[in-house]
SEFILUM-659434 format. One record per residue: x, y, z of N, C-alpha, C, O in turn; residue in one letter. Coordinates in steps of 0.02 Angstrom, whole numbers, plus 50000, padded with zeros to 5 digits. Layout:
BEGIN
XYZXYZXYZXYZA ...
***
This chain:
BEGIN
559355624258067560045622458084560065615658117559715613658164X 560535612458086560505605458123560865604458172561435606758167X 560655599958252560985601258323561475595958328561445590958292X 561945596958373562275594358389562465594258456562065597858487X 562845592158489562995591558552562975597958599563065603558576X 562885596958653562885604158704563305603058740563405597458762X 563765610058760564385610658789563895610958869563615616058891X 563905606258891563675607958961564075604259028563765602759079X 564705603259019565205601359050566065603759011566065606658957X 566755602059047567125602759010567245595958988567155590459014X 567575598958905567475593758850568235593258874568515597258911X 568515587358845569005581658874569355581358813569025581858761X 570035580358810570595582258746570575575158694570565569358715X 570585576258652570585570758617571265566258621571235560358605X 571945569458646572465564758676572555562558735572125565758765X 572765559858768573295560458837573735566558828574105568058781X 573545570758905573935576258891574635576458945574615572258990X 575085579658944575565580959007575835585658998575915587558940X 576075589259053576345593959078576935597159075577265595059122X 577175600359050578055602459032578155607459055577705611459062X 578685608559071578915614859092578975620259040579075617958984X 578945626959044579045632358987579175638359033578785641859065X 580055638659023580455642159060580435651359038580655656159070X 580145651158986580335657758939579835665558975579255667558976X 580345667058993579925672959014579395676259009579195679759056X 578985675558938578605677758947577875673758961577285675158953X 578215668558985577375664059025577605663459105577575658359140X 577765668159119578095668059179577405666459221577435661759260X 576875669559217575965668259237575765661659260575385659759304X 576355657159195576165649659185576625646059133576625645059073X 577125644359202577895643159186577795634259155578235629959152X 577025633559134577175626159082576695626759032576345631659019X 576705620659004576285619358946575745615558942575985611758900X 575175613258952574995608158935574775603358864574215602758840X 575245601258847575315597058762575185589258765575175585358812X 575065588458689574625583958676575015576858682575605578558688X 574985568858683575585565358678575365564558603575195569358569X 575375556758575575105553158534574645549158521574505546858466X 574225547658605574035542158610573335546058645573295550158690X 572775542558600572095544158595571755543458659571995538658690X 571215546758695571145544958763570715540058758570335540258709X 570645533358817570135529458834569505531258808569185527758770X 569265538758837568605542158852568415541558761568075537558729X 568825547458745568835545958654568565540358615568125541058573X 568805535458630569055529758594568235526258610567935524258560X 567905525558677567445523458701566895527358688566365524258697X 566795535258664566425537358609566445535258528566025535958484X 566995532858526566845531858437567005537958410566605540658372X 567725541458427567975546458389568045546458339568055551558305X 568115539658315568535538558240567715540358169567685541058108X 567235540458221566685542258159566445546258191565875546058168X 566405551558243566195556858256566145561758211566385558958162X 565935569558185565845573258137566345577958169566175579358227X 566815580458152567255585358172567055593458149566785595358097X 567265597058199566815602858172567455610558211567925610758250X 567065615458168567735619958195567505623658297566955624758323X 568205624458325568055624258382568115632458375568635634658352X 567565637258396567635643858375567835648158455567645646158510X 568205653758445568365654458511567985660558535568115666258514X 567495659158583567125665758603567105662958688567515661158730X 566485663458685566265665458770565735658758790565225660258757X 565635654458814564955649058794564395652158849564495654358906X 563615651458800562915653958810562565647258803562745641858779X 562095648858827561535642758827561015645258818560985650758846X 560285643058774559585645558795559325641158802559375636258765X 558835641658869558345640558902557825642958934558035647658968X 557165642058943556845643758968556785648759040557045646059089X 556585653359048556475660059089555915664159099555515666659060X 555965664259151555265670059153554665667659105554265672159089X 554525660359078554175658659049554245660658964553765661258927X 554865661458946555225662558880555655660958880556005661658929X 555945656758804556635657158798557155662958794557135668058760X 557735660558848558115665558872558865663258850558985657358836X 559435669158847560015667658836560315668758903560355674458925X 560585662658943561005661858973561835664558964562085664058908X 562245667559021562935668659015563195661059065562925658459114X 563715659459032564015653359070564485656559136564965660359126X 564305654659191564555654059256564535648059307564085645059334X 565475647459309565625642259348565575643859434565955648159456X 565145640659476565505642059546566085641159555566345636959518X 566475644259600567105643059603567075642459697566645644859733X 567835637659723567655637159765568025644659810568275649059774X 568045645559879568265654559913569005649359915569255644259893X 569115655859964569905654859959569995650260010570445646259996X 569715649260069569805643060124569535637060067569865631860062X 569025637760034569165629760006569605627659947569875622059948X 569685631659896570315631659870570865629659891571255625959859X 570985632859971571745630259985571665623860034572165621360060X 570855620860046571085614760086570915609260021571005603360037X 570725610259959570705606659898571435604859881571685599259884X 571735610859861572385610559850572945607759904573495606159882X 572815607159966573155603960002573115596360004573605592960020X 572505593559987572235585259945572695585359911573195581859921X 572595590259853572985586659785573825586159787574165582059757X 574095592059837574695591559843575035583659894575595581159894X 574405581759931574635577359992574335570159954574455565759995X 574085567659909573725564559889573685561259836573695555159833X 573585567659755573465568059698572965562859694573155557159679X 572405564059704571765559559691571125563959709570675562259748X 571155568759680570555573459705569745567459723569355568759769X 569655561759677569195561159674568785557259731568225554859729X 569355557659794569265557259877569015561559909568665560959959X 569205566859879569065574859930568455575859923568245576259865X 567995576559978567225577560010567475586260020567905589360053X 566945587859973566705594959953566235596260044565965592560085X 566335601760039565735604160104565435611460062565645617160062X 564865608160029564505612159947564585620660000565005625059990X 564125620460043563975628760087564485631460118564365636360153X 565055629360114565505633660154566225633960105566685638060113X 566205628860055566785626860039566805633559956567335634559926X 566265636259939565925640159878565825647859882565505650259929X 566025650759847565765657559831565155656659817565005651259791X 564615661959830564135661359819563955664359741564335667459705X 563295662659729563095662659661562405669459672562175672159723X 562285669859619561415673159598560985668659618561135662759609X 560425670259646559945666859658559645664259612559245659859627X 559735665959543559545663159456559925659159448559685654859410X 560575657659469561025652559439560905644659441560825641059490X 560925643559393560755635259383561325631859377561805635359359X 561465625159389561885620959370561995618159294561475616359265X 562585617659259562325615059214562145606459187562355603559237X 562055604359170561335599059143562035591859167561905586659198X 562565593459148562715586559148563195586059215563455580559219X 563315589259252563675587359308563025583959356562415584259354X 563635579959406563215575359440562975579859523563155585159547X 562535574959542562225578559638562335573059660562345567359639X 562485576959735562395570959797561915576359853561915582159872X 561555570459863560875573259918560635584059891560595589359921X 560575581659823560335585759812560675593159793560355598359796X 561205592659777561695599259779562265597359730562465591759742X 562505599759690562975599459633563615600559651563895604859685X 563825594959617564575592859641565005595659593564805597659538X 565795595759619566285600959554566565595559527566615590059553X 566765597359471567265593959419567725592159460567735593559520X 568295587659414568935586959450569455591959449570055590759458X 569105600059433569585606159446569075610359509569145616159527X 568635605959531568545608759594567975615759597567845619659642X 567675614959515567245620159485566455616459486566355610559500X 565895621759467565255619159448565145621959399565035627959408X 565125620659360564855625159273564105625859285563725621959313X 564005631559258563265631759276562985639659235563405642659203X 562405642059239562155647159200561865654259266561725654259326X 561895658959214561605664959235561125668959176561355671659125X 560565668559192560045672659122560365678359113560745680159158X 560295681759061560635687459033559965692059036559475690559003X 559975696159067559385701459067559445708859012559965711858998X 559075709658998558825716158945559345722858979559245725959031X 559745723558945560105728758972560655729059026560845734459049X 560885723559044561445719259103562005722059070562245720959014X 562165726359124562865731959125563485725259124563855725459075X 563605719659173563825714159171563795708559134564255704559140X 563255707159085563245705259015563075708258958562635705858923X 563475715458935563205717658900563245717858839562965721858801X 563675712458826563965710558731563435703158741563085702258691X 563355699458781562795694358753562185698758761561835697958711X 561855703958812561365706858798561145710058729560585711558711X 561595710558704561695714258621561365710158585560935712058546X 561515704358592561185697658537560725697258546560365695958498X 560495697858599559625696158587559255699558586559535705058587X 558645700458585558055706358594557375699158599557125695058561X 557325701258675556795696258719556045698958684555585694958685X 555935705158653555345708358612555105705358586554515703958594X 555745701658510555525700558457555585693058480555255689358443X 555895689958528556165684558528556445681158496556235675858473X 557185684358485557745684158433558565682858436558955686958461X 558685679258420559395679158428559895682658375559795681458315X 560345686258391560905688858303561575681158316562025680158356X 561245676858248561785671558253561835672358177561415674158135X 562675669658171562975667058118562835659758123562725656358173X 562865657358032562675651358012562865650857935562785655057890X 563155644457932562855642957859562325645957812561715645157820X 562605649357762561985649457704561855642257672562115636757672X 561335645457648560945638157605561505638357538561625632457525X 561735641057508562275641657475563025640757493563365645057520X 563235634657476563975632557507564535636757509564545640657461X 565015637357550565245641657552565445648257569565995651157564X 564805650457594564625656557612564095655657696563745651257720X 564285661957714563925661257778563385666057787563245669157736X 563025667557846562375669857845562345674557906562465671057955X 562245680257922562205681457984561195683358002560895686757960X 561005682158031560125681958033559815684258091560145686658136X 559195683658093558905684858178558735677558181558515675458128X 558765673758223558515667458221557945668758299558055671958351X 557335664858277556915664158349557325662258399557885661258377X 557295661258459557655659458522557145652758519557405647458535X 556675652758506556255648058521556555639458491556555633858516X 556805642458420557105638458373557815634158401557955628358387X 558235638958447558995636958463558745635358549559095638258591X 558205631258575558015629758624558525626858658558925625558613X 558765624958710559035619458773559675616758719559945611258716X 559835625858662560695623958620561155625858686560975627158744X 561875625458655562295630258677562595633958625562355631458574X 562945638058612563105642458575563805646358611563895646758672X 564185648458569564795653258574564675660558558564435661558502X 564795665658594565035673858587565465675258561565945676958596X 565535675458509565955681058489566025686358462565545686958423X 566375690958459566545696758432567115701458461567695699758475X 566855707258467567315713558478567845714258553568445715058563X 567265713358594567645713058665567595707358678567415706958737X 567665700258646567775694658692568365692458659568565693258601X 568695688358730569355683858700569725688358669569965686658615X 569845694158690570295697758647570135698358558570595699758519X 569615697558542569335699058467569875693858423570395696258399X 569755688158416570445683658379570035685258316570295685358261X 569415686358324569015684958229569005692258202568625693258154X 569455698558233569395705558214568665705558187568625703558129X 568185707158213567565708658208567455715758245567645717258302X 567075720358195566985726058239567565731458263568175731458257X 567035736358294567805740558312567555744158395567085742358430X 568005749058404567925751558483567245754858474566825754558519X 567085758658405566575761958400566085759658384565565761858410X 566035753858333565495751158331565625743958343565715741058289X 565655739958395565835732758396565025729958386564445732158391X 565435722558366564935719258328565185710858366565775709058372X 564645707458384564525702758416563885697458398563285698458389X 564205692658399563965687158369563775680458394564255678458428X 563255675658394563075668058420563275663558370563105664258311X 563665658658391563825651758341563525646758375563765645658431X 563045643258357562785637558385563395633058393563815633358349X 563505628358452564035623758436563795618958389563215617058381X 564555616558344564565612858301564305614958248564235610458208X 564045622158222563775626158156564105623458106563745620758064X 564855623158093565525624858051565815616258058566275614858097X 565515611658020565755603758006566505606557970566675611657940X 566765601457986567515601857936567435598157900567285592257911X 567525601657835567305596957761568065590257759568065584157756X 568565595157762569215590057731569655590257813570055594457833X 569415584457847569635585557925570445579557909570545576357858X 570815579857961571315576957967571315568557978570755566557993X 571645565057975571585558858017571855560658102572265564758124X 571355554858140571625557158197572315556458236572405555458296X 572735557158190573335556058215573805561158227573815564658176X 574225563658271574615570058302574925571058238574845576858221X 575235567958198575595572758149575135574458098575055580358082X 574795569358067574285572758030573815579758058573725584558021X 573625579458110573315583758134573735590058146573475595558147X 574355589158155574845595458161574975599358083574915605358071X 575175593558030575335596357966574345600657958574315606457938X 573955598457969573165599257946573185607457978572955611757941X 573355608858024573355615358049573835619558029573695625558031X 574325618158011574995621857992574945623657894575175628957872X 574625618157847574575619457813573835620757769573785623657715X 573535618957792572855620957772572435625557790572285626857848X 572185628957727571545634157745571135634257804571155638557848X 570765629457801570285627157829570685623857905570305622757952X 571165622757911571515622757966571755627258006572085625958057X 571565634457981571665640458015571155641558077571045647658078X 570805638558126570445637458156570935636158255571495633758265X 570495638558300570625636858361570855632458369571445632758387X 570475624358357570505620258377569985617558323569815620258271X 569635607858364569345605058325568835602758389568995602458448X 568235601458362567825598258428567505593658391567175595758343X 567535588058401567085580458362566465579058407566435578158468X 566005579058360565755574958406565095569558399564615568558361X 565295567758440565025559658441564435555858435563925559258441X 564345550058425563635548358396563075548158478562455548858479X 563645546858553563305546458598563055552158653562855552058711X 563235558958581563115565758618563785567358664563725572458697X 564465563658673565095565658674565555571458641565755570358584X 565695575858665566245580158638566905579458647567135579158704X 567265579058596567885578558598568325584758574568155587658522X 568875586958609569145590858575569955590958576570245588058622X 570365594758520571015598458521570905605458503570465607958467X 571635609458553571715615258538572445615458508572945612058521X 572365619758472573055621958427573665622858468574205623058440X 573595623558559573915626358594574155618858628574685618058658X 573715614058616573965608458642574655603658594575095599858614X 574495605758531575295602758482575655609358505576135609758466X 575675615058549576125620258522576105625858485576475630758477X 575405623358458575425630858396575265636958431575135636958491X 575265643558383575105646358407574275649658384573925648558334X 574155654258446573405657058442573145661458487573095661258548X 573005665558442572675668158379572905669758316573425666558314X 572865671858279573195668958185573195675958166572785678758203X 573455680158126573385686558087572585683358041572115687358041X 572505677958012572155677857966571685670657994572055666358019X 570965669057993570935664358023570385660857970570285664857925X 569995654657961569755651557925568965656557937568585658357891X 568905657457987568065659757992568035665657970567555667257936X 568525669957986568585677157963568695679857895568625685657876X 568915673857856569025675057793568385674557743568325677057688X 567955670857777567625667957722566885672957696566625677057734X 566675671957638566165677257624565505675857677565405670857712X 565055682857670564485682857719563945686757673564105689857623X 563325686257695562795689257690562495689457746562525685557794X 562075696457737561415698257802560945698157773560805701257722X 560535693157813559805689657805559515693857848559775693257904X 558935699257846558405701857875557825700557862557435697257895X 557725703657799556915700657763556855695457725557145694157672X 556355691457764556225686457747556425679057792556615673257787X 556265682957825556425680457903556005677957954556195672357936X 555715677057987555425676958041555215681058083554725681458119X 555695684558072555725690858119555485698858090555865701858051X 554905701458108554615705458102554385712858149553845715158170X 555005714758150555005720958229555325725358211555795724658172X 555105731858242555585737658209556045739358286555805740958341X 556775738158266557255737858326557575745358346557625750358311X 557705744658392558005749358423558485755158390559065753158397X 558455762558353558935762258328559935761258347560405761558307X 559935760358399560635760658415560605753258434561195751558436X 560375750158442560355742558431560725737858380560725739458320X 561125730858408561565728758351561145726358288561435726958234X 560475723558287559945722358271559725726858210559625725058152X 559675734058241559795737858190560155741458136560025744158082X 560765739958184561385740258109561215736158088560675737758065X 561345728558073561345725358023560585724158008560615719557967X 559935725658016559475725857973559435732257914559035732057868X 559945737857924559995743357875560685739357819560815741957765X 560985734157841561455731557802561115722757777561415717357770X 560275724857769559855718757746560145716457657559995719657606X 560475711757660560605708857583561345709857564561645707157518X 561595714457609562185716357563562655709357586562485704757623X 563325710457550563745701957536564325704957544564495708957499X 564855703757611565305703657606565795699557586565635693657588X 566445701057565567055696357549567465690757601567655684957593X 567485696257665567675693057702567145695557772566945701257784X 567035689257810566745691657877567045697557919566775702857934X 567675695357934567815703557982567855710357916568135715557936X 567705710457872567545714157806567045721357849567105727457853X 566465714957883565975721157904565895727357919566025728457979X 565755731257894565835739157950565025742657951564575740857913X 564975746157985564215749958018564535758257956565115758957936X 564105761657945564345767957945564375769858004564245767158058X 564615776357983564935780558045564085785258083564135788958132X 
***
């Protein structure tokens, strides 16, 4: 599989965005919008958006693997967040101020605490040694996913640390069609990758069911967009509204200097999740033998459903079903 950029910060909108009000009752949660203007951001523009590779933005949960316990391991993504005394003397900056990027963090008192496993992730910056938050006052950062974690237990599904294996979707070598496989962990080293399936995000890709859910790894950037839009707001609005292949979350580009760029469907307005969506439609096969992977799995293991569903070809991805 060929790599591409790692989600190891938040990725930055491919417009100038602003703020509107949205009076309608039922966002009462979150009485605005945040939408896109017309005008391309600095950040963008100073990656070289305009030849970046655009790719589909898939909506799950974001994972990372890296090294653990002296193996490659699948990470769950966890942001520190700050407690409620620093929250509200943050928010008292931004209300008295609007320039967060004044406000002196106090890292040990100002933070919920973390796992003693939790790492920072790779691209945020330190001062004297301790990791500093975004400009929402967060630290993105990781937690290993352990063998049987009651608290990660749809990414625990994907892997099996045994065989040293990941269950990811991918491209087949045949266009068109996709692949679901065991891939080594060893192989998708220091990636990031997306969750999805049954219980995440509210299931937008109908995958799986209550009885047998089914859960899945997308390396980021797997899914290039063959026939992508120009980058311009209306083109990019008609590109989602009328095209196949525009049935998708969003779009994430990215860049020749390891930059991610992105839009969400939610930023023109649209809406999301879709009755019918570009990833869910498209045909699949299960790749077991002939693999890499050589282990006899668990029987109630996700691993093992789909190694008893070795070869067969569905029509559509959420198509899948386990017997009963």
């Amino acid at each position: 599989m060929r790599r591409r950029g790692a989600v190891q910060r938040k990725v930055p909108c491919l417009f100038v965005t602003e703020v509107k009000d949205e009076p309608s009752a039922k966002r009462e949660r979150q009485p605005f919008k945040v939408l896109a203007t017309d005008t391309i951001t600095g950040k963008a523009l100073e990656a070289d958006v305009h030849n970046a590779v655009p790719t589909e933005k898939v909506d799950g949960t974001c994972c990372y693997v890296t090294t653990y316990k002296g193996q490659p391991y699948l990470w769950a993504r966890l942001d520190r967040k700050p407690s409620k005394q620093g929250e509200k003397r943050f928010k008292r900056f931004l209300y008295s101020l609007e320039d967060c990027k004044e406000f002196v963090w106090n890292i040990e008192e100002d933070f919920k605490p973390v796992p003693d496993t939790w790492i920072p992730a790779k691209d945020i910056e330190f001062s004297n040694g301790n990791p500093l938050p975004d400009e929402n006052g967060h630290m993105p950062g990781w937690v290993p996913v352990e063998k049987n974690s009651k608290q990660y237990c749809w990414h625990s599904s994907v892997v099996n640390y045994e065989a040293g294996v990941a269950l990811v979707l991918k491209h087949h070598a045949d266009p068109g069609l996709l692949e679901i496989s065991p891939v080594p962990l060893s192989e998708i080293l220091e990636q990031t990758l997306e969750l999805i399936g049954t219980n995440i995000n509210a299931n937008p890709y109908g995958l799986g069911s209550k009885k047998h859910p089914v859960h899945l790894l997308v390396p980021h950037g797997a899914f290039e967009i063959k026939n992508p839009p120009a980058l311009k707001q209306n083109d990019i609005l008609s590109w989602f509204e009328s095209c196949t292949e525009g049935k998708v979350e969003g779009i994430v580009w990215h860049c020749n200097d390891g930059c991610l760029i992105k839009l969400h469907r939610h930023h023109l307005g649209l809406p999301w999740p879709l009755a019918e969506t570009y990833l869910n439609s498209q045909p699949v096969v299960i790749s077991f033998n002939g693999t890499k992977c050589d282990y006899d799995f668990e029987p109630k293991s996700l691993f093992h459903h789909f190694s008893m569903l070795d070869g067969q070809k569905f029509d559509r991805l959420k198509d899948i079903k386990f017997d009963a």
